[in-house]
C-alpha positions as CSV (number, residue, x, y, z in Angstrom):
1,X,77.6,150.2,64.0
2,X,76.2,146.7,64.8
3,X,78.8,144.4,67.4
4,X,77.3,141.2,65.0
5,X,79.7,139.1,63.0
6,X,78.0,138.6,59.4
7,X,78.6,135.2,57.5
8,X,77.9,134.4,54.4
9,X,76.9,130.8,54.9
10,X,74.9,129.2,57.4
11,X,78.3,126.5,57.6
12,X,80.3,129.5,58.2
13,X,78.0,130.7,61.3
14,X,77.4,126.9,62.7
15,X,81.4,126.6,62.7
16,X,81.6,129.7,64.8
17,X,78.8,128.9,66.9
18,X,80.5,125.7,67.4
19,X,83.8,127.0,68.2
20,X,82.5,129.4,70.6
21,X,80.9,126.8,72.1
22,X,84.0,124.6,72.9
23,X,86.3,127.2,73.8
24,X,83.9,128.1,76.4
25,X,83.6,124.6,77.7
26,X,88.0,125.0,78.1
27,X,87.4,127.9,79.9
28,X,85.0,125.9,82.5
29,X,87.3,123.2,82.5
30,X,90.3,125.6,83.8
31,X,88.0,127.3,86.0
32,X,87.2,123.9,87.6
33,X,90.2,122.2,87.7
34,X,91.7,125.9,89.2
35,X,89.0,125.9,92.2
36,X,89.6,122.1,92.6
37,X,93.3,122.3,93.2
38,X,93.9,125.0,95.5
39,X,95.6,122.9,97.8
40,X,98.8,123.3,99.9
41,X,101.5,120.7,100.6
42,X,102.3,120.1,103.7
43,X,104.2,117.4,106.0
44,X,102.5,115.7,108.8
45,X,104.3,117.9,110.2
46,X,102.7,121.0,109.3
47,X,106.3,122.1,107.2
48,X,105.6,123.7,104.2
49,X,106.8,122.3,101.0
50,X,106.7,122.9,97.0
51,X,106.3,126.7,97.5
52,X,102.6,126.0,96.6
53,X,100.1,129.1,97.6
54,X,97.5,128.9,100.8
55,X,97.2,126.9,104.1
56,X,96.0,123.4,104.9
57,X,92.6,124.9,105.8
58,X,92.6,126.2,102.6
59,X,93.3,123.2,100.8
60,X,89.7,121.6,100.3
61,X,90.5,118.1,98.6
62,X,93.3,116.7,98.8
63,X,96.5,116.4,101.5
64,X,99.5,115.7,99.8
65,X,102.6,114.5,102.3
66,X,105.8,115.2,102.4
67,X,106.9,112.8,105.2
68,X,107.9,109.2,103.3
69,X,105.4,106.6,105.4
70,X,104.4,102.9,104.9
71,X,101.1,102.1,103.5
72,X,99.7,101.3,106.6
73,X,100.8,104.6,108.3
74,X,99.3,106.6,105.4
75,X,96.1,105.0,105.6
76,X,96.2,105.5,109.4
77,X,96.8,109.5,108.9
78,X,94.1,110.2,106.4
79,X,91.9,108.3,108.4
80,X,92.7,109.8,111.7
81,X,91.9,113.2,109.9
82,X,88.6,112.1,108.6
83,X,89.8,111.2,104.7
84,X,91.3,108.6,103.0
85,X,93.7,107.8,100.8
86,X,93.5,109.0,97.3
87,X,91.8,106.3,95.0
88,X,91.7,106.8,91.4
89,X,88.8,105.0,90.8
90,X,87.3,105.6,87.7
91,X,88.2,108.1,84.7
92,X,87.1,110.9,86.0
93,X,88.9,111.2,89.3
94,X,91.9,109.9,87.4
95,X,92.1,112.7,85.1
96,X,90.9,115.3,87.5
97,X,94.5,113.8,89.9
98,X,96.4,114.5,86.8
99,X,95.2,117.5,86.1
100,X,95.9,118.1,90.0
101,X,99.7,116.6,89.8
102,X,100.4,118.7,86.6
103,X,99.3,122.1,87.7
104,X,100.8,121.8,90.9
105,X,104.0,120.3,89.5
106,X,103.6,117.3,92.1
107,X,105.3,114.7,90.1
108,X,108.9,113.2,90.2
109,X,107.6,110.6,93.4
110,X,105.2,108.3,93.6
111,X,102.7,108.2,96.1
112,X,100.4,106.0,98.2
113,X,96.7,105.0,96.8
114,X,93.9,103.5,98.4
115,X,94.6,100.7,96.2
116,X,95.5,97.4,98.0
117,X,94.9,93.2,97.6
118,X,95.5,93.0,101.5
119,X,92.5,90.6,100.8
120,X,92.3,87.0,98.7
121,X,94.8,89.3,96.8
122,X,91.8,91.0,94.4
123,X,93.0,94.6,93.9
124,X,90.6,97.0,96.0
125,X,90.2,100.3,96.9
126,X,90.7,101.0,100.5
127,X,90.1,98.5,103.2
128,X,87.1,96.2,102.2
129,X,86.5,98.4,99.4
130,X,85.0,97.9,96.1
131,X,87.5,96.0,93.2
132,X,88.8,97.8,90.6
133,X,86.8,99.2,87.9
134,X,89.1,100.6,85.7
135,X,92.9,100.2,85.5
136,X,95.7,102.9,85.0
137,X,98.3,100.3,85.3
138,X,102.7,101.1,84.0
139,X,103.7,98.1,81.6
140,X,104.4,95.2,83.4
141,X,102.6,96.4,86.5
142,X,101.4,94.5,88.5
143,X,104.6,92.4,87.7
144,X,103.3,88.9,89.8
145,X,105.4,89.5,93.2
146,X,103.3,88.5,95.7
147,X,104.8,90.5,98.5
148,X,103.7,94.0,96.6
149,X,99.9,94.2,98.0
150,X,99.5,98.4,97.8
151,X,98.9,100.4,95.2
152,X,101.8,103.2,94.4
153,X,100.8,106.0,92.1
154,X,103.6,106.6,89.5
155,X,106.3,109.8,89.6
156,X,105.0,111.4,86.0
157,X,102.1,113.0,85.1
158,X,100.4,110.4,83.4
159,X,100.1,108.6,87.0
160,X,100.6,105.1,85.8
161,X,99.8,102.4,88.9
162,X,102.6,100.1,90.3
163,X,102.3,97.3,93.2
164,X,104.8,98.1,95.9
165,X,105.6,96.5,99.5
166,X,103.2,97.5,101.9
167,X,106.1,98.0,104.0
168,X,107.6,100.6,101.7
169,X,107.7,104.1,102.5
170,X,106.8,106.9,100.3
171,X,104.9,110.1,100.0
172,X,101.0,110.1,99.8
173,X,98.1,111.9,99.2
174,X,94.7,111.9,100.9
175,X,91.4,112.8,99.7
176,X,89.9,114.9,101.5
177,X,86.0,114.5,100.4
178,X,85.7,111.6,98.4
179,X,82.3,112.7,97.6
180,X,83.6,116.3,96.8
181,X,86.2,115.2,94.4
182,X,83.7,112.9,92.1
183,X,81.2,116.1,91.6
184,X,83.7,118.2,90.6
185,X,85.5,115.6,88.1
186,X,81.9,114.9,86.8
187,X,81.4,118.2,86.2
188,X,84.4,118.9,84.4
189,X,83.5,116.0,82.0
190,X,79.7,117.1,81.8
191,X,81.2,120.7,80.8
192,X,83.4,119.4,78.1
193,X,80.8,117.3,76.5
C-alpha cells in the first residue's frame, strides 16, 4: 500500500503542494516567535510578575519592568545592563513585539520606547539615534503638545505609539540584543514569504 496521495489533476496536486507549503511556513513562524519570547518579567527588583515561565537569565531578548519609571530612568536601567530600550523600528521588529505582547498577554499598560524628539524635536530612536522610518502611530498621536518628547508604546496588542511627558512614569521594556531581535524578526518574515 503506497503512503502517496493520487490526484487527478495537476491543479489539484499544485494546490496541495501549495498548502503544504504555507502551513509549514505557520509552523516556522510559531516555532520562532515561541524561541524568541521565552522571556520572564521581572521588576528591577528582581520580583516576579505575570506568572510567566523561566528566570531573567533565561530571558534572551527582551526585559519587561514592572517598576513604573520616567523615561529617563528607563533608558538609564537598560543601559546600565548593557540593552536599550525597546525600539520598534521597522515592520519587522514591530510585529515580532506584538507577537511578543500577545503571547505573553503583556498588554493592558503602556510602556517606554526608545522613541524620543529630546532633539530639534524630530522623533528618534534612542539618544542621537536614527529618525523614524516607519510609524505605528494611535489617531491623533502625536497630538502637537510640545512637552510630550518620549515615545510610549500603547496598552493593546496592536501597540499603537503615543507621545508622553518624559517626566512620566510607566512600565518599560528593554531589548536585550538589538542585533538579536532583527535576525530573528527577519527570519520570521523570510519564512513566511
Amino acid at each position: 500500500m503506497s503512503n502517496e496521495i493520487s490526484f487527478k489533476s495537476n491543479s489539484a496536486k499544485q494546490t496541495f503542494k501549495k498548502m503544504k507549503q504555507f502551513s509549514g511556513k505557520l509552523v516556522l513562524l510559531f516555532v520562532a516567535l515561541l524561541g524568541v519570547s521565552q522571556a520572564t518579567a521581572i521588576s528591577v527588583d528582581n520580583e516576579f510578575s505575570f506568572g510567566w515561565p523561566g528566570s531573567l537569565s533565561d530571558n534572551t531578548d527582551y526585559y519587561v519592568s514592572s517598576k513604573e519609571v520616567s523615561w529617563f530612568e528607563a533608558n538609564y536601567y537598560c543601559y546600565s545592563q548593557g540593552w536599550e530600550l525597546v525600539a520598534p523600528e521597522n515592520f519587522d521588529v514591530q510585529t515580532l513585539l506584538k507577537g511578543f505582547r500577545q503571547l505573553y498577554e503583556v498588554t493592558g499598560t503602556a510602556y517606554w520606547s526608545a522613541g524620543n524628539r529630546l532633539y530639534n524635536n524630530n522623533w528618534v530612536w534612542g539618544l542621537g539615534g536614527e529618525s523614524f522610518a516607519t510609524s505605528n502611530w494611535a489617531t491623533n498621536e502625536p497630538n502637537g503638545n510640545y512637552s510630550e518628547k518620549c515615545l510610549l508604546i500603547g496598552q493593546t496588542v496592536q501597540s499603537l505609539w503615543a507621545d508622553a511627558d518624559c517626566a512620566a512614569k510607566n512600565k518599560f521594556i528593554c531589548q536585550k540584543t538589538k542585533a538579536k531581535v532583527a535576525k530573528a524578526a527577519k527570519k520570521c518574515k523570510d519564512s513566511l514569504f
